[in-house]
C-alpha positions as CSV (number, residue, x, y, z in Angstrom):
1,X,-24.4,-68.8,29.3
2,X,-21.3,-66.2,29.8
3,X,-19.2,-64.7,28.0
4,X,-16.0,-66.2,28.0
5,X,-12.8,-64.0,28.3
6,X,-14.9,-61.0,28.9
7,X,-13.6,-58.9,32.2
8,X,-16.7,-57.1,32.7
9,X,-18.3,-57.5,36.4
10,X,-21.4,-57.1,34.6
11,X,-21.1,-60.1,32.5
12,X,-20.7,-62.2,35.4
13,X,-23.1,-61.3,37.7
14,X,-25.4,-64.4,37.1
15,X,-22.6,-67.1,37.6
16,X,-23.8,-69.9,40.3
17,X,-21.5,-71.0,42.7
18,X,-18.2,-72.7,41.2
19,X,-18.2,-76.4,41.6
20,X,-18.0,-79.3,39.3
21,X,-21.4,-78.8,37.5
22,X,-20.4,-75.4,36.6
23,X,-17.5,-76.3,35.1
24,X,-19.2,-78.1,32.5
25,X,-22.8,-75.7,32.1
26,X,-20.9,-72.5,32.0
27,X,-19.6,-72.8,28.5
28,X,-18.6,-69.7,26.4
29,X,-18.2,-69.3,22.5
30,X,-15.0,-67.2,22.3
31,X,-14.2,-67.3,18.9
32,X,-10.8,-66.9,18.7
33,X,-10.4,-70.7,21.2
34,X,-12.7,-71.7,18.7
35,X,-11.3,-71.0,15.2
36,X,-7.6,-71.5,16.6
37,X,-8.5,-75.4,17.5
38,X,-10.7,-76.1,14.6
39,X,-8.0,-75.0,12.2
40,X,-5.2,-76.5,14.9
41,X,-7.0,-79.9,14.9
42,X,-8.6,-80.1,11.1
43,X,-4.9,-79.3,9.6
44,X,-3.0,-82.0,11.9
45,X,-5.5,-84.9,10.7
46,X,-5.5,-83.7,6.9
47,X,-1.3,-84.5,7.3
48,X,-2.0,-87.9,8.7
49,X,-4.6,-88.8,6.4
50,X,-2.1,-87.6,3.9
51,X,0.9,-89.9,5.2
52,X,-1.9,-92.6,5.3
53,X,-2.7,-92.6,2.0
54,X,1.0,-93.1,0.6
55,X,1.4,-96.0,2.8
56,X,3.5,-94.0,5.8
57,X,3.4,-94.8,9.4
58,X,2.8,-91.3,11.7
59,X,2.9,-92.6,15.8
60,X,-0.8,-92.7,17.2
61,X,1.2,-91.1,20.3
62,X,2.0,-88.2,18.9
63,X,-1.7,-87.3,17.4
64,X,-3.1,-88.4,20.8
65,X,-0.5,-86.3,22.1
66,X,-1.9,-83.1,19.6
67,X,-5.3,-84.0,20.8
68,X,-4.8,-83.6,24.1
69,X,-3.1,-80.0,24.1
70,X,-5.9,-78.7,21.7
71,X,-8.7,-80.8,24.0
72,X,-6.6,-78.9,27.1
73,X,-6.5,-75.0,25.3
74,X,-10.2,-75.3,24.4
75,X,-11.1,-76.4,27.8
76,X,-9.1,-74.0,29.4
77,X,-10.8,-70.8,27.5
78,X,-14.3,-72.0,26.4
79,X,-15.3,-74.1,29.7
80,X,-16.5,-73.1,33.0
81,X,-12.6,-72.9,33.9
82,X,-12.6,-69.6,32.0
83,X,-16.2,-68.3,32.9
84,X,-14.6,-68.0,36.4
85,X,-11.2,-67.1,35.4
86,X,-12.0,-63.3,36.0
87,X,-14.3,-64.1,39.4
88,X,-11.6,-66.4,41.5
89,X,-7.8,-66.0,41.0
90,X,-7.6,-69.7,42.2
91,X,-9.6,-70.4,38.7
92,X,-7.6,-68.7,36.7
93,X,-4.1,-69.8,38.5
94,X,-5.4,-73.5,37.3
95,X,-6.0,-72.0,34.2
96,X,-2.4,-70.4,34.1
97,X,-1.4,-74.0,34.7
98,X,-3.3,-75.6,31.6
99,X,-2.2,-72.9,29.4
100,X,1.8,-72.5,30.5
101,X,2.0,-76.2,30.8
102,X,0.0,-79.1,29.6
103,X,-0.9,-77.3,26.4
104,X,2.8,-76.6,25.4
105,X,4.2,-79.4,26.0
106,X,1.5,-81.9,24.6
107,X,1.8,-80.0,21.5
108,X,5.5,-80.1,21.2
109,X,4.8,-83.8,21.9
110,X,2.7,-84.0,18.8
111,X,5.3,-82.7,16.8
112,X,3.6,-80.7,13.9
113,X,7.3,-79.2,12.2
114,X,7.8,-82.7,11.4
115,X,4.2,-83.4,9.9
116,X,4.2,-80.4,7.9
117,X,7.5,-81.0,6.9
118,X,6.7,-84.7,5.3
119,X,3.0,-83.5,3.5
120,X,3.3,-79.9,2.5
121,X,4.1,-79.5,-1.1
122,X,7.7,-78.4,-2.1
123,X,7.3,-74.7,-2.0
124,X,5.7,-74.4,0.8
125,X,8.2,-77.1,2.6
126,X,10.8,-74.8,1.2
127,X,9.1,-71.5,2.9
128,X,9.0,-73.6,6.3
129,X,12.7,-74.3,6.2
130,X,13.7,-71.4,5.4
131,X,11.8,-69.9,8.5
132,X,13.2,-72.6,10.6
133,X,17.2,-72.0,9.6
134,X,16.1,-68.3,10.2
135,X,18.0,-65.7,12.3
136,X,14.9,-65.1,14.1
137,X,13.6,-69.1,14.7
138,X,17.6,-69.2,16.3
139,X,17.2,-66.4,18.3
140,X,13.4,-67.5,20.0
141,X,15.3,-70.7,19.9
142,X,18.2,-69.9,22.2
143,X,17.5,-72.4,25.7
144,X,18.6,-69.6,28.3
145,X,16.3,-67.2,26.6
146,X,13.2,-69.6,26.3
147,X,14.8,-70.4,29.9
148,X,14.5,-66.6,31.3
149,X,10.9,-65.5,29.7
150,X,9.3,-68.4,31.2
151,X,10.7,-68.1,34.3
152,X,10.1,-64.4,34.7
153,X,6.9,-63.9,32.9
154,X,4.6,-65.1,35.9
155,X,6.4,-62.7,38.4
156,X,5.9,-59.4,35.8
157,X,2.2,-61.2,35.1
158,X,1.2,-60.7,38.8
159,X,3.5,-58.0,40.2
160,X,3.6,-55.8,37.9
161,X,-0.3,-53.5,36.3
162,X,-0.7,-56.5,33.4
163,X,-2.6,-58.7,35.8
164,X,-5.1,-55.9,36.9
165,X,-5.5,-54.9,33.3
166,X,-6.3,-58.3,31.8
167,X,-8.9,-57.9,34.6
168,X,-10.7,-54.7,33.5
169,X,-9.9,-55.5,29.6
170,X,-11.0,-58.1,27.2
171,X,-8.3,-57.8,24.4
172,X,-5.1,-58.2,27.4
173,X,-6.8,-61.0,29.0
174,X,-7.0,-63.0,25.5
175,X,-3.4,-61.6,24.8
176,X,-2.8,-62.7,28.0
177,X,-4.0,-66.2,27.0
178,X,-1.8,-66.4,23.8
179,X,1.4,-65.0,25.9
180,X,1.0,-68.4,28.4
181,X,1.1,-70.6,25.6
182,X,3.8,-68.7,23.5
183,X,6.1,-68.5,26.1
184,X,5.1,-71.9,27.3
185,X,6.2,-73.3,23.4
186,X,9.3,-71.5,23.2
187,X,10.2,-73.1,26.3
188,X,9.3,-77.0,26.0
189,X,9.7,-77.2,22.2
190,X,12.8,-77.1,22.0
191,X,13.3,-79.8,24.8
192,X,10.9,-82.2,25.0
193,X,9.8,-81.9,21.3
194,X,10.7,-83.7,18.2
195,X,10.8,-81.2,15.7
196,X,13.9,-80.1,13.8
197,X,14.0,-76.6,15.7
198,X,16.9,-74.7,16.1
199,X,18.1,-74.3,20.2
200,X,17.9,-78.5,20.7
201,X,20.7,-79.4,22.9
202,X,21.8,-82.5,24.4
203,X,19.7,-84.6,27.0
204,X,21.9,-83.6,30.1
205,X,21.5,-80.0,29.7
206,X,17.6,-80.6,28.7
207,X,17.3,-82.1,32.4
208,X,19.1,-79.1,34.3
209,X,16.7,-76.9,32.4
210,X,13.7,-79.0,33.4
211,X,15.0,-79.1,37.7
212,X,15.9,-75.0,37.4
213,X,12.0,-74.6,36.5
214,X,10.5,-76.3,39.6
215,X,11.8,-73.9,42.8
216,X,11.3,-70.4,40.5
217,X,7.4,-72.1,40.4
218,X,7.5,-72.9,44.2
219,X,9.0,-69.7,45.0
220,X,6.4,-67.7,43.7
221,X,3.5,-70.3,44.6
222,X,4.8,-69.6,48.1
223,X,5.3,-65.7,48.0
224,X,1.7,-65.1,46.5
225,X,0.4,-67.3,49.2
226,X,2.4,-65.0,51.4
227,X,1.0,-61.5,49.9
228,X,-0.5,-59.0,51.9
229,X,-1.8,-57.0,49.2
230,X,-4.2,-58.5,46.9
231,X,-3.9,-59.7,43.2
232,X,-5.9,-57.5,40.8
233,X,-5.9,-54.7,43.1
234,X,-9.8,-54.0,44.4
235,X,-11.1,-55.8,41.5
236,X,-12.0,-59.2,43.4
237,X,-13.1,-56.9,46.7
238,X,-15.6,-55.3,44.5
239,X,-17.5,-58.6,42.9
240,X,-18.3,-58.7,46.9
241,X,-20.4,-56.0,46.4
242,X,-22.8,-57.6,44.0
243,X,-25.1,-60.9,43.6
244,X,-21.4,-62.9,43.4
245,X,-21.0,-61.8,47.4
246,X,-23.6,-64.1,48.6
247,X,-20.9,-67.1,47.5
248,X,-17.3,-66.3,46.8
249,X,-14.7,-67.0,49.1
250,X,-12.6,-64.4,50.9
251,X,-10.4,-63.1,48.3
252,X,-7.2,-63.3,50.6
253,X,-8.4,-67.0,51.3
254,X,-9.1,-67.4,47.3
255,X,-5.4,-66.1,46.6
256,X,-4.1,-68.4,48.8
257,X,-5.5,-71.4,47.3
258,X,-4.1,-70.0,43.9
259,X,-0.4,-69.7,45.0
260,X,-0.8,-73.2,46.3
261,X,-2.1,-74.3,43.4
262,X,0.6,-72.9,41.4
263,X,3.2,-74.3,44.0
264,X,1.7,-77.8,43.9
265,X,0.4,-77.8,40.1
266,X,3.9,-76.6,39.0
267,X,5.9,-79.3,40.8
268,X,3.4,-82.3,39.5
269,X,3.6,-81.1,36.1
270,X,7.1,-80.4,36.3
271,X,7.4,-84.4,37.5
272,X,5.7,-85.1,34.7
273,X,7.8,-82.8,32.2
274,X,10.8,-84.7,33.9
275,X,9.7,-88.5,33.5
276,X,9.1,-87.3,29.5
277,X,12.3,-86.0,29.0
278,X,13.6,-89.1,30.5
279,X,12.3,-92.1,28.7
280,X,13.0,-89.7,25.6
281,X,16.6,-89.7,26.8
282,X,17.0,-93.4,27.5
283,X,14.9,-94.1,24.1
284,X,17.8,-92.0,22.2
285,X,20.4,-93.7,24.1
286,X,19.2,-96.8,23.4
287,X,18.9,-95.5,19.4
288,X,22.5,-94.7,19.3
289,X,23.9,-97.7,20.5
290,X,21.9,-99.3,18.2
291,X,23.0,-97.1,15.6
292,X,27.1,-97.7,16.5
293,X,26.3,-101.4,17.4
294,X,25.1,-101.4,13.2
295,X,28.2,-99.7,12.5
296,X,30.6,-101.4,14.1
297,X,28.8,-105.0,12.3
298,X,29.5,-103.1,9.1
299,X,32.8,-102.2,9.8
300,X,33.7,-106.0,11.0
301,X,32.2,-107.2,7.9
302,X,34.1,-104.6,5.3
303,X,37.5,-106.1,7.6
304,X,36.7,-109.4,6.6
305,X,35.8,-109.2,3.2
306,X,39.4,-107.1,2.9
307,X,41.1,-109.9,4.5
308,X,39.3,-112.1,2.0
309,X,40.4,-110.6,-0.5
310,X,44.4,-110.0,0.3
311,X,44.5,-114.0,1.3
312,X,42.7,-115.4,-1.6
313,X,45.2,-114.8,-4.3
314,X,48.0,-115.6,-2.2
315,X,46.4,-119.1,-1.6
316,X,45.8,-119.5,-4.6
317,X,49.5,-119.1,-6.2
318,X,50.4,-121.7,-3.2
319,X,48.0,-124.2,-4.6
């Protein structure tokens, strides 16, 4: 058993080769995965079982929805995914993936503002809105912003030291962690989720935020594929140099597997991201012209009644 997280070459010395059944033997206990979906998961299903109780309906969807981002962040930093992340850049690119994307926006599909906002008690309701209407939840709220730091953050995550250093350092590669799936939430949140967050904008703009993502994801798939210089420096080179040589693949070979793992894994999940956003538009189309279809009845109604009421005394003094 490894150490999960940790980016000392010495820790992973031991790994066998990475296939399927390592995956699922080279499990870690890293405590912060740990705590953070215990608490995550324990918290969501007290709210439910909460609603439950008073007779309220909470979607199945959405708690499925929950499960599957906490099932995906535990998986992607306790399993053999993360034993590996700091051996193969290909492992961690898939990694990258889980955390930037499937995580964020199952979780924003599970939609935890709105479950805390129907079972906390008053004052602590109160505390939550107050955050939400806050200068600062407006601010990390803003779509161009969300827009720009998820777009940028992978280039400054691999061309710039931070990638070498969460490497060679255990506390930036678990900030490193948390920074994917931050920057991941600030982005689909606001646009596939059904919170009451500041930053939500109308379904057409929503869509053009969603088709902006996919070539930035390409493009850099593509360009590290294209590197001459190697991610991490000499840091994968060096694992040659140890019991980890007799298996692992040609680092160049390994990093470009990785950009085309991004490049491909970005587009599918994108696809995915895209075919969300649009049955959530057509649902909310089809809610509003139910909504005007309801007020047009009332407003045919409220008509007739008026006429009913101007004709019936003049009928009468007829009679």
């Amino acid at each position: 058993m490894v150490l999960v997280g940790s980016s000392a070459a010495a820790e992973v010395e031991n790994l066998p080769p990475f296939d399927a059944g390592a995956l699922l033997s080279q499990w870690g206990l890293a405590p912060l995965p740990l705590v953070v979906t215990v608490w995550a998961g324990g918290l969501y299903l007290v709210g439910v079982l909460a609603l439950r109780r008073r007779g309220d309906h909470w979607p199945v969807g959405r708690s499925i929805a929950w499960g599957i981002g906490l099932a995906a962040f535990y998986l992607a930093t306790s399993s053999g995914l993360a034993a590996y992340d700091t051996v193969l850049v290909s492992a961690h690119m898939v990694q990258h993936m889980v955390l930037s994307m499937i995580v964020p926006l199952s979780l924003a599909l599970g939609a935890p503002v709105t479950l805390a906002l129907r079972t906390l008690p008053r004052r602590l309701r109160g505390w939550l809105l107050t955050l939400l209407h806050s200068r600062l939840a407006k601010v990390l709220g803003f779509p161009p912003l969300a827009f720009g730091l998820y777009v940028i953050s992978p280039w400054a995550l691999y061309f710039t030291g931070w990638y070498d250093a969460s490497l060679r350092s255990t506390y930036v590669h678990e900030m490193m962690h948390v920074h994917l799936v931050t920057v991941g939430a600030l982005f689909f949140w606001p646009i596939v989720g059904v919170d009451p967050l500041p930053g939500r904008v109308a379904h057409p703009f929503r869509v053009l935020l969603t088709v902006m993502t996919l070539p930035f994801h390409a493009f850099l798939g593509v360009t590290i594929m294209g590197q001459t210089t190697l991610l991490g420096g000499d840091w994968y080179p060096s694992l040659h140099e140890g019991p980890l040589g007799a298996w692992l693949p040609d680092p160049f070979d390994d990093q470009k597997l990785a950009g085309g793992i991004l490049w491909g894994a970005g587009d599918l999940v994108g696809l995915v991201f895209f075919v969300v956003l649009f049955v959530q538009w057509v649902r909310s189309s089809t809610q509003e012209a139910r909504r005007e279809d309801r007020r047009l009845d009332r407003l045919e109604r409220q008509q007739r009644l008026a006429a009913t009421e101007v004709t019936g005394p003049d009928r009468a003094r007829s009679e």
